[in-house]
N, CA, C and O atoms as a GROMACS GRO file, in nm:
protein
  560
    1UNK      N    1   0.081  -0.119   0.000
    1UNK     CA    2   0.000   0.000   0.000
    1UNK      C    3   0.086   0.127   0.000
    1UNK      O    4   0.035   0.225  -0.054
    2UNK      N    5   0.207   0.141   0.050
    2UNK     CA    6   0.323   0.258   0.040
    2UNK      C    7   0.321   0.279  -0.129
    2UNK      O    8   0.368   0.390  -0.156
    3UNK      N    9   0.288   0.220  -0.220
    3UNK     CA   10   0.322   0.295  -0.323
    3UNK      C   11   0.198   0.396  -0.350
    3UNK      O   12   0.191   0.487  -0.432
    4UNK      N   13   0.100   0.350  -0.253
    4UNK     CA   14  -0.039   0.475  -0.292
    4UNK      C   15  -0.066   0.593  -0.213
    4UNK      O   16  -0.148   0.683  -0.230
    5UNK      N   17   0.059   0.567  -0.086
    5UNK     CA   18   0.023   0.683   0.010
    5UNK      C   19   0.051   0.802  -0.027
    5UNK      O   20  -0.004   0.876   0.054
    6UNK      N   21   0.115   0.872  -0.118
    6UNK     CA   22   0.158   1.014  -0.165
    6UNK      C   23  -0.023   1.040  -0.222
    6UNK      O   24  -0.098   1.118  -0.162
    7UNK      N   25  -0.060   0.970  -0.328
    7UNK     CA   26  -0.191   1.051  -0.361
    7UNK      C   27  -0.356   0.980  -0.260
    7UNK      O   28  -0.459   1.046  -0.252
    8UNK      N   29  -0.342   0.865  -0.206
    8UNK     CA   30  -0.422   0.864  -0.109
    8UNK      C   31  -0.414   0.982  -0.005
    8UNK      O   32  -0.517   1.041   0.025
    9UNK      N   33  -0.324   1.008   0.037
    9UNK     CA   34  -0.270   1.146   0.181
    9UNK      C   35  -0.356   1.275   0.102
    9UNK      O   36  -0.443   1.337   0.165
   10UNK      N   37  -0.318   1.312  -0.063
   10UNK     CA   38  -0.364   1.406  -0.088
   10UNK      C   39  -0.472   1.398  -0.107
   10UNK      O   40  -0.534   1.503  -0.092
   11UNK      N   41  -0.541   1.294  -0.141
   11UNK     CA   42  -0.692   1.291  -0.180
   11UNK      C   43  -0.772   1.291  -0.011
   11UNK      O   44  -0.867   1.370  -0.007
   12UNK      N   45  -0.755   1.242   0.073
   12UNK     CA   46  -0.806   1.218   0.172
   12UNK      C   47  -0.847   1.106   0.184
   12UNK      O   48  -0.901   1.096   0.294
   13UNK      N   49  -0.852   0.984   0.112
   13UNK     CA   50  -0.843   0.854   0.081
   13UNK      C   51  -0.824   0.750   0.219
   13UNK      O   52  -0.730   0.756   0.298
   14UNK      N   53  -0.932   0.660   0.227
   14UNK     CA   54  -0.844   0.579   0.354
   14UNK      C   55  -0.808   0.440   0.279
   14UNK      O   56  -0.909   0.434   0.209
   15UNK      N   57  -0.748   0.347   0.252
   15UNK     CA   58  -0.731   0.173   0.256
   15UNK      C   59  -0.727   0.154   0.363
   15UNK      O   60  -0.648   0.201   0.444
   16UNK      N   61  -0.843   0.057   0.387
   16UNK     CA   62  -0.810  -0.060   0.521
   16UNK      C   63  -0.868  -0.194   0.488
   16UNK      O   64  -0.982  -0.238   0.476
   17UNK      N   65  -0.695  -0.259   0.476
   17UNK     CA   66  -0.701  -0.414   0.435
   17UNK      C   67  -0.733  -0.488   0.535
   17UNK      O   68  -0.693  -0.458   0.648
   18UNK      N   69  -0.802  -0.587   0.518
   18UNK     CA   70  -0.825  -0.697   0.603
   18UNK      C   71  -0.815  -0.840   0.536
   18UNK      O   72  -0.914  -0.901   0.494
   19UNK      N   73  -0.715  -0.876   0.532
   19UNK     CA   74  -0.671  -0.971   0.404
   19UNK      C   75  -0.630  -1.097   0.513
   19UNK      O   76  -0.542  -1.102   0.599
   20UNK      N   77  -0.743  -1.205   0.467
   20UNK     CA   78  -0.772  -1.322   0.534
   20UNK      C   79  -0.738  -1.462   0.435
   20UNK      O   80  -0.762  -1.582   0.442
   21UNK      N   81  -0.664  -1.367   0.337
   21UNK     CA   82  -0.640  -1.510   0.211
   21UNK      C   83  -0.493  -1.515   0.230
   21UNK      O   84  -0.423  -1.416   0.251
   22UNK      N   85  -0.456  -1.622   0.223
   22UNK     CA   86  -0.290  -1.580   0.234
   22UNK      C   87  -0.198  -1.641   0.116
   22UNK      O   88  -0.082  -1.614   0.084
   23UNK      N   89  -0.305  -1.748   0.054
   23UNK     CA   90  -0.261  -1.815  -0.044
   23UNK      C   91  -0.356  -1.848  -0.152
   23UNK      O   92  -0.461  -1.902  -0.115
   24UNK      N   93  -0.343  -1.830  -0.260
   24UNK     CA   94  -0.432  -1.887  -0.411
   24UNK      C   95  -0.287  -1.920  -0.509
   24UNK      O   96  -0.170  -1.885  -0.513
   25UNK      N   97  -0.373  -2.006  -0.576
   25UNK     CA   98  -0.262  -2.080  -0.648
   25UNK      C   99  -0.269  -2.002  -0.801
   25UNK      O  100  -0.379  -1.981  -0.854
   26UNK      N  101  -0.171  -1.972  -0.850
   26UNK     CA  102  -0.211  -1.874  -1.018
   26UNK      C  103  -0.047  -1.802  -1.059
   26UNK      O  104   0.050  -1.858  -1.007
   27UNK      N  105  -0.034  -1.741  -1.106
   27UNK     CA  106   0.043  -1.631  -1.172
   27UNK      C  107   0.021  -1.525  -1.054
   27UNK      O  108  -0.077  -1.452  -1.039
   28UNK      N  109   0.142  -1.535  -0.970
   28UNK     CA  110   0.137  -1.426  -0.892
   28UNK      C  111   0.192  -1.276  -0.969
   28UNK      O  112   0.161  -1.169  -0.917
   29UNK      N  113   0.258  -1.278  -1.068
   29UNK     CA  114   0.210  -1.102  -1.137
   29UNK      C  115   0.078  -1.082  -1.147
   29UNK      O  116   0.025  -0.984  -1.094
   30UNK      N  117   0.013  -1.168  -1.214
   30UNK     CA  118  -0.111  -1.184  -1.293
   30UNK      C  119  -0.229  -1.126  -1.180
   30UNK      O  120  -0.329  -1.056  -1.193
   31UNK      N  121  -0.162  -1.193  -1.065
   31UNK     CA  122  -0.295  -1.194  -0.960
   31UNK      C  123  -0.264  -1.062  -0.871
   31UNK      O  124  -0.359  -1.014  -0.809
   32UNK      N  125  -0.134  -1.000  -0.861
   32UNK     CA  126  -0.123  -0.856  -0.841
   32UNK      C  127  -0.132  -0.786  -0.936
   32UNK      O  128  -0.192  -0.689  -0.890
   33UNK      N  129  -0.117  -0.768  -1.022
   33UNK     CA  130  -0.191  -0.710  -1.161
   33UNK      C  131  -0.335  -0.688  -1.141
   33UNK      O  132  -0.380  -0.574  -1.133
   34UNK      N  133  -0.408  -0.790  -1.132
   34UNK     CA  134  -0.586  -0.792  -1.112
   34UNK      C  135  -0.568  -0.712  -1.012
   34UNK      O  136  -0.603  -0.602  -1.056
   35UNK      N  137  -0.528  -0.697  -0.884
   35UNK     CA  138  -0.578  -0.620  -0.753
   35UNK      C  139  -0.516  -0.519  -0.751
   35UNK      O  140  -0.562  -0.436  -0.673
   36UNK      N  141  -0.370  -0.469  -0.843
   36UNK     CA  142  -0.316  -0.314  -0.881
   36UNK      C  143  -0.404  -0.283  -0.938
   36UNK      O  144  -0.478  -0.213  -0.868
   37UNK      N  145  -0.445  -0.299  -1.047
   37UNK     CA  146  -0.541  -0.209  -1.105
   37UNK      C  147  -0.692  -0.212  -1.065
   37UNK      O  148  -0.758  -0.146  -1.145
   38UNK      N  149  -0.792  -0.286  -0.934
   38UNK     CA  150  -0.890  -0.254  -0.896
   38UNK      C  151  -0.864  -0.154  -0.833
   38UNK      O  152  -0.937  -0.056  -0.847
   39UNK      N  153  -0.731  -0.149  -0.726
   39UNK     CA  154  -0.721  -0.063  -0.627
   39UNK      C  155  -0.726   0.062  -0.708
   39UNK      O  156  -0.822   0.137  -0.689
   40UNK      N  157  -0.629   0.099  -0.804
   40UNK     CA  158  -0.585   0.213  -0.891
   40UNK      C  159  -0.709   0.263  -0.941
   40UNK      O  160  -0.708   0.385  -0.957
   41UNK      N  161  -0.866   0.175  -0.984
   41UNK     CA  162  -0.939   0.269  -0.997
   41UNK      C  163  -1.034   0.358  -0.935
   41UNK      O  164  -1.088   0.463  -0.968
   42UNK      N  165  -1.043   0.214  -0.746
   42UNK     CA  166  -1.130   0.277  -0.691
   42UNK      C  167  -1.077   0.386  -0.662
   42UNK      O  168  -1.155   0.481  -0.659
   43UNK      N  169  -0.938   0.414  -0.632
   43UNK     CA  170  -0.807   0.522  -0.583
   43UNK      C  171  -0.854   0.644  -0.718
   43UNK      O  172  -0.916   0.744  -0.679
   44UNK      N  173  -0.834   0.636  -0.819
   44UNK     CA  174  -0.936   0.729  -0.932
   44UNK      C  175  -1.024   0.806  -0.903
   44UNK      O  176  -1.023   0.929  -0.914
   45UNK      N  177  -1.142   0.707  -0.848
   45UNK     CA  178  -1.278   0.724  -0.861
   45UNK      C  179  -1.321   0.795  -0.693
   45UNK      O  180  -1.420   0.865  -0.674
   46UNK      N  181  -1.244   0.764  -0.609
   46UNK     CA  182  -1.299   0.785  -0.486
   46UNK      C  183  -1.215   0.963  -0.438
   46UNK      O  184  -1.109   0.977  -0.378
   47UNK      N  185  -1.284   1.046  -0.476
   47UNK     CA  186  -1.251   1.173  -0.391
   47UNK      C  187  -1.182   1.190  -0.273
   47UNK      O  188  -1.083   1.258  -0.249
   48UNK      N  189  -1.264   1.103  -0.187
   48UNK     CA  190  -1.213   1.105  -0.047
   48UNK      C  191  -1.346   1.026  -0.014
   48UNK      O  192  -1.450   1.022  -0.079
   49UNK      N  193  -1.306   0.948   0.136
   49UNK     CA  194  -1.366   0.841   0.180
   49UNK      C  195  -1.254   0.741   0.180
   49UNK      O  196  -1.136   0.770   0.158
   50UNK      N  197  -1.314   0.587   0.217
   50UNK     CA  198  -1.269   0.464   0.214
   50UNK      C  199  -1.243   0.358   0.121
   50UNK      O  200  -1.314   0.354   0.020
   51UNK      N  201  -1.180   0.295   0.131
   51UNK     CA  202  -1.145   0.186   0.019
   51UNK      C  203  -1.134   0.072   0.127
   51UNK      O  204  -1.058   0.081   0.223
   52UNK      N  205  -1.229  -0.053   0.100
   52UNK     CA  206  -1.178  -0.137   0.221
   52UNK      C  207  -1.121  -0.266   0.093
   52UNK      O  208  -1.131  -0.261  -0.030
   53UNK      N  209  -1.077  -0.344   0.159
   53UNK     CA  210  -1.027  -0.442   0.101
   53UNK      C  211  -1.016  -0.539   0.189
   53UNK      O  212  -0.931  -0.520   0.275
   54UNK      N  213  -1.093  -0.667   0.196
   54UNK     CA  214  -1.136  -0.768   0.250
   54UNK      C  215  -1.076  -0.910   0.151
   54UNK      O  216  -1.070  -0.891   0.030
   55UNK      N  217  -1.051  -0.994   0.186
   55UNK     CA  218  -1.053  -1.088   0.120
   55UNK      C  219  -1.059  -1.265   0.233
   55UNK      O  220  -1.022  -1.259   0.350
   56UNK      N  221  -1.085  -1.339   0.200
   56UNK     CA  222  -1.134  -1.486   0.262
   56UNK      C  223  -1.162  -1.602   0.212
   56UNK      O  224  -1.223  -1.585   0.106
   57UNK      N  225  -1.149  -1.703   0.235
   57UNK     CA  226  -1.170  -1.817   0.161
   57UNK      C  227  -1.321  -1.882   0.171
   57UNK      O  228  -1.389  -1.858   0.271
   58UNK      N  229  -1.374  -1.968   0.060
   58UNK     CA  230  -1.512  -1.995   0.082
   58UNK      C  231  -1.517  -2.091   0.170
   58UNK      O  232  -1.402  -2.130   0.193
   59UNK      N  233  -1.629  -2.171   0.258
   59UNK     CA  234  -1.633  -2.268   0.310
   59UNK      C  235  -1.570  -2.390   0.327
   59UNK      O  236  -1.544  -2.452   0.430
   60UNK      N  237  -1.542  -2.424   0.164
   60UNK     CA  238  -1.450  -2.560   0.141
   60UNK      C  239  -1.297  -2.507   0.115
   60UNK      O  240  -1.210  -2.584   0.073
   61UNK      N  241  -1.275  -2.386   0.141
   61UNK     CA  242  -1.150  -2.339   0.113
   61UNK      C  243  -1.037  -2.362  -0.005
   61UNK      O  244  -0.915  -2.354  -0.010
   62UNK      N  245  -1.169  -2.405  -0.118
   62UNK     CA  246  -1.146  -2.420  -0.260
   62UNK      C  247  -1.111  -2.243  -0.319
   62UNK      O  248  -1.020  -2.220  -0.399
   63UNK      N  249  -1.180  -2.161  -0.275
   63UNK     CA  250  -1.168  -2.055  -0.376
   63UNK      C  251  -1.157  -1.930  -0.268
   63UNK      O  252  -1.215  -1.944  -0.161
   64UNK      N  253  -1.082  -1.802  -0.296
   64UNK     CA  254  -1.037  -1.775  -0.210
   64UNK      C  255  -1.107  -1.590  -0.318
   64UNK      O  256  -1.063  -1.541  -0.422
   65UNK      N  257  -1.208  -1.550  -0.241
   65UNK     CA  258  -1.269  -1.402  -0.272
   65UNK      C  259  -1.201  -1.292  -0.241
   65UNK      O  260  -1.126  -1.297  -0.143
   66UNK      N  261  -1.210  -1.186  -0.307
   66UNK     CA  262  -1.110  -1.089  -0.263
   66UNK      C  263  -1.182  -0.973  -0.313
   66UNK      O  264  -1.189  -0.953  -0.434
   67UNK      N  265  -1.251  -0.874  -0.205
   67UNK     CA  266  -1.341  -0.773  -0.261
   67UNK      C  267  -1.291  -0.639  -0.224
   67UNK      O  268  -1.248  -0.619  -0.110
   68UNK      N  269  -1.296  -0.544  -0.314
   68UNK     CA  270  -1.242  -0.407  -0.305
   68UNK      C  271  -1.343  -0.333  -0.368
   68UNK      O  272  -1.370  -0.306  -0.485
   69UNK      N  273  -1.403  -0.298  -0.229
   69UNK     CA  274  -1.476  -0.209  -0.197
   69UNK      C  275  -1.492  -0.055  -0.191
   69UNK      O  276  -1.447  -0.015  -0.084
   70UNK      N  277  -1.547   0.061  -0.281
   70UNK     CA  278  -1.479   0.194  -0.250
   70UNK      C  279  -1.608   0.276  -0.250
   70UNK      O  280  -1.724   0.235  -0.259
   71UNK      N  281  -1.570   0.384  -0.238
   71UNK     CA  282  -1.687   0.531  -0.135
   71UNK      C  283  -1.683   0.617  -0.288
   71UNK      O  284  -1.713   0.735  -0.272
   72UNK      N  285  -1.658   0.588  -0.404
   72UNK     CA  286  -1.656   0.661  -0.540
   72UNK      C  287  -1.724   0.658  -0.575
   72UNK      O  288  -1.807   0.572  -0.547
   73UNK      N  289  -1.746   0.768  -0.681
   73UNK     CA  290  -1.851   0.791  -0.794
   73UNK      C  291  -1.954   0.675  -0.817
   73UNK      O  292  -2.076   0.692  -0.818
   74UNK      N  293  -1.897   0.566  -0.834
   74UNK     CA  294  -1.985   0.454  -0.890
   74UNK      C  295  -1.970   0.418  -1.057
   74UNK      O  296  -1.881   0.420  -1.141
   75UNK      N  297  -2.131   0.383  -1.048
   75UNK     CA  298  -2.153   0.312  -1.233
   75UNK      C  299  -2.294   0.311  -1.223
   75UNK      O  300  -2.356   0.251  -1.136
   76UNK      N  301  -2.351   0.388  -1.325
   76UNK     CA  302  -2.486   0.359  -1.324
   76UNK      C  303  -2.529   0.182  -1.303
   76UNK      O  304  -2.434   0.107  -1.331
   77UNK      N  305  -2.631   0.126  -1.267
   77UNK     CA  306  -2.702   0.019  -1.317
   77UNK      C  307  -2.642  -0.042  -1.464
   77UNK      O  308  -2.546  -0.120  -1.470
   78UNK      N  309  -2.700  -0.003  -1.554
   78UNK     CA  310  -2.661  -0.011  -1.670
   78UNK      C  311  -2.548  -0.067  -1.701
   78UNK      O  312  -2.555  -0.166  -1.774
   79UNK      N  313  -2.438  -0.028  -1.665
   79UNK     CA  314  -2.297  -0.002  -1.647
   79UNK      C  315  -2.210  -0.094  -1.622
   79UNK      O  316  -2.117  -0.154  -1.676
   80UNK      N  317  -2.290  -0.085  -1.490
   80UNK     CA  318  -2.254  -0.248  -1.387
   80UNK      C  319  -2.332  -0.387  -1.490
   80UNK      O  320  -2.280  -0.499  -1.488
   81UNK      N  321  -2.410  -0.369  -1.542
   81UNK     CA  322  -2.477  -0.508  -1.581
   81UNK      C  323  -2.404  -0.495  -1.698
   81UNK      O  324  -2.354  -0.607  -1.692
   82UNK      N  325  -2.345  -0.435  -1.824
   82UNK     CA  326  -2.290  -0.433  -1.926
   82UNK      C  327  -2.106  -0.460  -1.874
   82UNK      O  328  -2.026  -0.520  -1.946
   83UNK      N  329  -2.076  -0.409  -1.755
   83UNK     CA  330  -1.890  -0.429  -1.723
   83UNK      C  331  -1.928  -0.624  -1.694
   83UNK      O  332  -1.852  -0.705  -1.748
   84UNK      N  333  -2.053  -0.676  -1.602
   84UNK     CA  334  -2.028  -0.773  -1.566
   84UNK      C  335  -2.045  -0.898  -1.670
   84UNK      O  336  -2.008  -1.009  -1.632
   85UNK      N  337  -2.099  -0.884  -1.797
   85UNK     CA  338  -2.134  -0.906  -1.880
   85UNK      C  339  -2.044  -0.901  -1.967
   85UNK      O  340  -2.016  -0.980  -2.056
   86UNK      N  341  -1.992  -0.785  -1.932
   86UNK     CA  342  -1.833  -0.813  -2.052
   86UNK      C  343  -1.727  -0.910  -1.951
   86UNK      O  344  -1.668  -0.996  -2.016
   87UNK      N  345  -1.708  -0.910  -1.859
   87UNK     CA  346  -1.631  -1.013  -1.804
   87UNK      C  347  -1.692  -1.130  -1.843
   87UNK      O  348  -1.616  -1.185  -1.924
   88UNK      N  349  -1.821  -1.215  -1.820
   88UNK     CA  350  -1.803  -1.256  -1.829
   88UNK      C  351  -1.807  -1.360  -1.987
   88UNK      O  352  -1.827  -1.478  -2.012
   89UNK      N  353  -1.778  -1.241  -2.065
   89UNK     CA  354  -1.820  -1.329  -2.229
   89UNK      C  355  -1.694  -1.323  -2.274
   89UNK      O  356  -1.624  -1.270  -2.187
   90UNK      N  357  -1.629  -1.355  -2.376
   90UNK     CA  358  -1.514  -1.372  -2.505
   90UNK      C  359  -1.510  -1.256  -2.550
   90UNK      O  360  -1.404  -1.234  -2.609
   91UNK      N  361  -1.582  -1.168  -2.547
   91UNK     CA  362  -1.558  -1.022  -2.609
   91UNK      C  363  -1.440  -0.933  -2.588
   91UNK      O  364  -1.410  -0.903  -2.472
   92UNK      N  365  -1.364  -0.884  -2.696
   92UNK     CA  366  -1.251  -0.798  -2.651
   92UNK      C  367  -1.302  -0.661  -2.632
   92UNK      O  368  -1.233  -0.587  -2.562
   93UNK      N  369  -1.432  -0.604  -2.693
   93UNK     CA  370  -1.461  -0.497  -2.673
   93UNK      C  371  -1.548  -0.487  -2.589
   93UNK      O  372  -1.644  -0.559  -2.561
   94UNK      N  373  -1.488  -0.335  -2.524
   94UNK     CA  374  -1.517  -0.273  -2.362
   94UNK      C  375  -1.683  -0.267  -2.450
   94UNK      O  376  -1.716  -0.279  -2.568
   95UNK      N  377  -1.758  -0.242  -2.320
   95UNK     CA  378  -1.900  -0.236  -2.368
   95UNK      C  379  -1.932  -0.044  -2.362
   95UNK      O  380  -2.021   0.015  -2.423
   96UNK      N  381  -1.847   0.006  -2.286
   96UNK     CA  382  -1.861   0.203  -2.308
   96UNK      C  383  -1.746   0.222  -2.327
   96UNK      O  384  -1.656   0.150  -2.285
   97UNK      N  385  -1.733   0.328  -2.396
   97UNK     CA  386  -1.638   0.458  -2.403
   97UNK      C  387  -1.539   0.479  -2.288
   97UNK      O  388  -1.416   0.474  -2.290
   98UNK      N  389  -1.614   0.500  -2.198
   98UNK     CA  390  -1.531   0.572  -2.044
   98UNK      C  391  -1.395   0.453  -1.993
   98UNK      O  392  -1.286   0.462  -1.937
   99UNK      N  393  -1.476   0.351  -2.047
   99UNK     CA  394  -1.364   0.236  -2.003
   99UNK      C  395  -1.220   0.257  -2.017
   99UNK      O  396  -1.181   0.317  -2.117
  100UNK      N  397  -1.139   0.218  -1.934
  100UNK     CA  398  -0.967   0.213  -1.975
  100UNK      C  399  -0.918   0.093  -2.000
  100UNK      O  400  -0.970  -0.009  -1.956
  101UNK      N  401  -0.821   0.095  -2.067
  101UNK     CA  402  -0.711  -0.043  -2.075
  101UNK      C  403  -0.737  -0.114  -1.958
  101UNK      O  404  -0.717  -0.235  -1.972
  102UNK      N  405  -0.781  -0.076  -1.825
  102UNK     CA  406  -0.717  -0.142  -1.708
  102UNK      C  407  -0.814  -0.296  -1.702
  102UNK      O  408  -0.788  -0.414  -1.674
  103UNK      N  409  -0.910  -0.235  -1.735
  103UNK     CA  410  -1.064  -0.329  -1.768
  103UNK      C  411  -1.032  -0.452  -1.839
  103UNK      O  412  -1.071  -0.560  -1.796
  104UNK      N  413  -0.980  -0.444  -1.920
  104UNK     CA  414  -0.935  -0.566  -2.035
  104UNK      C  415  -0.839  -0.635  -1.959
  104UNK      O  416  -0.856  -0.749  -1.916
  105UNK      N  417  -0.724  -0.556  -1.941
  105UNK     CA  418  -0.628  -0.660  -1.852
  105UNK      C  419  -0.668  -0.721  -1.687
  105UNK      O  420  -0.607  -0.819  -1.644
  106UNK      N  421  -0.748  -0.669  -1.625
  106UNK     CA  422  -0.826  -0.695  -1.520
  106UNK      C  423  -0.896  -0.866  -1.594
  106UNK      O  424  -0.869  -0.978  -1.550
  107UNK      N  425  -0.966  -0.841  -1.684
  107UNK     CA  426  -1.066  -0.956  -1.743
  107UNK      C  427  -0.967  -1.065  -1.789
  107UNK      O  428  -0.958  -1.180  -1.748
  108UNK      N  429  -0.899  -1.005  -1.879
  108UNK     CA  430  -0.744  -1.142  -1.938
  108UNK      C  431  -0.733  -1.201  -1.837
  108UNK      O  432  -0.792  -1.304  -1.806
  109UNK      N  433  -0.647  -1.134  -1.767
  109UNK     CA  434  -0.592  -1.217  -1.632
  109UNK      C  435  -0.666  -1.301  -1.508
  109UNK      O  436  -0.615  -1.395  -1.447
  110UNK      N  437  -0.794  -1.245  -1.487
  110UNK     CA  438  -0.872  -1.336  -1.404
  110UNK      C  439  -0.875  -1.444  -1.462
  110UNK      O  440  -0.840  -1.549  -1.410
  111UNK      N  441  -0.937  -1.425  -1.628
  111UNK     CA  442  -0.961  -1.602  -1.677
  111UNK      C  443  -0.872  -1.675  -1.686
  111UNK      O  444  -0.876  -1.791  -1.644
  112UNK      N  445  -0.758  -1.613  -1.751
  112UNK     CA  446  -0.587  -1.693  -1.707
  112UNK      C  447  -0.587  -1.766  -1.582
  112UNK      O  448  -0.517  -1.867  -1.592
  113UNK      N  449  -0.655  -1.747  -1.433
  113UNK     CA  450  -0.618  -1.761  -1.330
  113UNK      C  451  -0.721  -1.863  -1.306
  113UNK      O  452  -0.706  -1.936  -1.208
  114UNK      N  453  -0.849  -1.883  -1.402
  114UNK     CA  454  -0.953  -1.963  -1.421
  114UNK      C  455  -1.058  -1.918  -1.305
  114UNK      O  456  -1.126  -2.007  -1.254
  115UNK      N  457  -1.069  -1.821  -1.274
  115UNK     CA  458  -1.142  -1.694  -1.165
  115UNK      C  459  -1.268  -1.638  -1.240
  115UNK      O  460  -1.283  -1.639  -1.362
  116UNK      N  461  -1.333  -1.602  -1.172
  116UNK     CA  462  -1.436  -1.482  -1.180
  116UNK      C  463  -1.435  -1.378  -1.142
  116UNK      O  464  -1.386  -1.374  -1.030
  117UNK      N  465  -1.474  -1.255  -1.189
  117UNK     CA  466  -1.512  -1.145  -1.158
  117UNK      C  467  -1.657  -1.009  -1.188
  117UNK      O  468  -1.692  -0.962  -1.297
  118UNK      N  469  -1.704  -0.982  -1.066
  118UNK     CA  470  -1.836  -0.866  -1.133
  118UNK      C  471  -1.837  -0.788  -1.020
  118UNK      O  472  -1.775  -0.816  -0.917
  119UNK      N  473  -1.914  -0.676  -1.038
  119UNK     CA  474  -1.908  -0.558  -0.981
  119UNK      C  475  -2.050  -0.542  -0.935
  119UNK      O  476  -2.137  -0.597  -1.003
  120UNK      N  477  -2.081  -0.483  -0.841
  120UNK     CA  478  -2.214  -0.432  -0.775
  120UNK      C  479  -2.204  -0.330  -0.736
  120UNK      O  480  -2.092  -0.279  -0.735
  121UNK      N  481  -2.333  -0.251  -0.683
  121UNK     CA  482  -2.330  -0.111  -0.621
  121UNK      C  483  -2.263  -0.129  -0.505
  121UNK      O  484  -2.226  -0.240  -0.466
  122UNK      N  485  -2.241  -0.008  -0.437
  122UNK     CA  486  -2.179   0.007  -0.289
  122UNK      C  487  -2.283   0.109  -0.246
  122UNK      O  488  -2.323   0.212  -0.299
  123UNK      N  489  -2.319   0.037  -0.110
  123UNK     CA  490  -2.457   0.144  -0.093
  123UNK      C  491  -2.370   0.276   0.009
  123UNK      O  492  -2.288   0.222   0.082
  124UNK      N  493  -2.373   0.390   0.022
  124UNK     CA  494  -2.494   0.512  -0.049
  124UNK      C  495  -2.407   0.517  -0.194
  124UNK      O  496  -2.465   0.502  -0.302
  125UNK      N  497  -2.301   0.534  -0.187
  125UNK     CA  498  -2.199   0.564  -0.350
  125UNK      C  499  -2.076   0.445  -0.339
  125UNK      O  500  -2.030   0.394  -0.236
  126UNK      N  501  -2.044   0.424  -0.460
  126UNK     CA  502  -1.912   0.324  -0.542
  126UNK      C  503  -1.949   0.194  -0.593
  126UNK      O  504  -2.061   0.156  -0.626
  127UNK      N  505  -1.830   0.126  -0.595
  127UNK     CA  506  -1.836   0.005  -0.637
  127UNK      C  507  -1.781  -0.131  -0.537
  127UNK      O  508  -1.711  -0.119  -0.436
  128UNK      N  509  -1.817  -0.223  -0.578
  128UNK     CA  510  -1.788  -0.310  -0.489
  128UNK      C  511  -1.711  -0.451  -0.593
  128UNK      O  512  -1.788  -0.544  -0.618
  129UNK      N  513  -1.612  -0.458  -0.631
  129UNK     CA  514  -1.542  -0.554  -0.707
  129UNK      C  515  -1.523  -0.703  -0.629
  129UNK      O  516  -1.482  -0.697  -0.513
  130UNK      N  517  -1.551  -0.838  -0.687
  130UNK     CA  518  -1.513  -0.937  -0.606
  130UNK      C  519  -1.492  -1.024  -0.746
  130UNK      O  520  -1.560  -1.037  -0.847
  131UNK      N  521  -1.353  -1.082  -0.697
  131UNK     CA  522  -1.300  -1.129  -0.764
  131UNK      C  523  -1.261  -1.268  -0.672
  131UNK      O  524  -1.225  -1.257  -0.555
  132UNK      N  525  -1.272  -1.382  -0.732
  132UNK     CA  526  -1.269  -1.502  -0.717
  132UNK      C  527  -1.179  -1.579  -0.779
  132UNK      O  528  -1.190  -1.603  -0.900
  133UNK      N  529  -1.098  -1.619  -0.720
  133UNK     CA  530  -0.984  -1.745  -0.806
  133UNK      C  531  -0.955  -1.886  -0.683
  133UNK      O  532  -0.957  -1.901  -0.561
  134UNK      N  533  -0.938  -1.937  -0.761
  134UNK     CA  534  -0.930  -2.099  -0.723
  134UNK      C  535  -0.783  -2.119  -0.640
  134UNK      O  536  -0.682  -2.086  -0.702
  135UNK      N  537  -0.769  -2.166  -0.516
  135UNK     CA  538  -0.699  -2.176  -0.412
  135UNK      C  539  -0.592  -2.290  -0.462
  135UNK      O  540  -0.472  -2.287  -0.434
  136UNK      N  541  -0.653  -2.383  -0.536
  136UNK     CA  542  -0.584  -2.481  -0.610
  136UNK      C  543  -0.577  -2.493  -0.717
  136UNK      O  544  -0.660  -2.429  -0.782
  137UNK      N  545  -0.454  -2.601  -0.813
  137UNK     CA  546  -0.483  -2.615  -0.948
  137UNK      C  547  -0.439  -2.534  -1.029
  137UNK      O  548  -0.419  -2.425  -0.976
  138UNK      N  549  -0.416  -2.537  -1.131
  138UNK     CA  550  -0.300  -2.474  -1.250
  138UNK      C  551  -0.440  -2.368  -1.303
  138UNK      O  552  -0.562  -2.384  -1.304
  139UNK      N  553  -0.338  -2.248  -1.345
  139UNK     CA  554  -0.407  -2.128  -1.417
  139UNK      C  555  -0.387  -2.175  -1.617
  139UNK      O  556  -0.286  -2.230  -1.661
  140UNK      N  557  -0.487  -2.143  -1.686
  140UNK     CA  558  -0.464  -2.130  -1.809
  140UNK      C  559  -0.287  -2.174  -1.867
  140UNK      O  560  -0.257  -2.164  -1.986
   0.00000   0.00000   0.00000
């Protein structure tokens, strides 16, 4: 998190990790790659407020969730059902405009990792990202 504290400090920004996964099996660039660039957009998108970041394993401790949570702008409805929708199809093209590069390589790399990922509201404002990859077993 030291590489975000210069513009978190200026934004007024909080991260608070609570990171309960300690291990998934994958492409560890690949799988800091996916969570650099969620953080980097809620860090974008969030003015000031919180960013939490939670992550835990499911019941059978097959698959290990990792949600990054933020106090930002958001995504219309719309938005959210068209980003989760592009994750999860074969499509290389972003479904809006506003989208960045980060989106595509976010999506590559989860399926590489043989993972899921979709986005929901964050109630009163943001987004709520959870991303899912398999604790065991070879990536792509």
């Amino acid at each position: 998190m030291a590489v975000y504290k210069e513009i978190i400090d200026k934004k007024g920004v909080y991260i608070l990790p609570q990171i309960n996964c300690k291990l998934v099996y994958g492409d560890e660039p690949m799988i800091k790659s996916i969570i650099r660039n969620l953080i980097d957009n809620a860090i974008k998108n969030t003015p000031n407020g919180s960013i939490i970041i939670t992550s835990g394993y499911s019941p059978n401790e097959e698959l290990c969730e990792i949600i990054i949570a933020d106090e930002g702008k958001g995504m219309t409805e719309e938005e959210i059902v068209a980003m989760n929708k592009y994750f999860r199809s074969d499509d290389d093209i972003l479904p809006f405009s506003i989208l960045g590069y980060g989106h595509k390589v976010i999506k590559d790399f989860v399926h590489k990792q043989r993972g899921t990922i979709r986005y929901r509201q964050n109630v009163p404002s943001g987004i709520i990202a959870t991303v899912v990859l398999p604790v065991t077993g070879s990536p792509e």
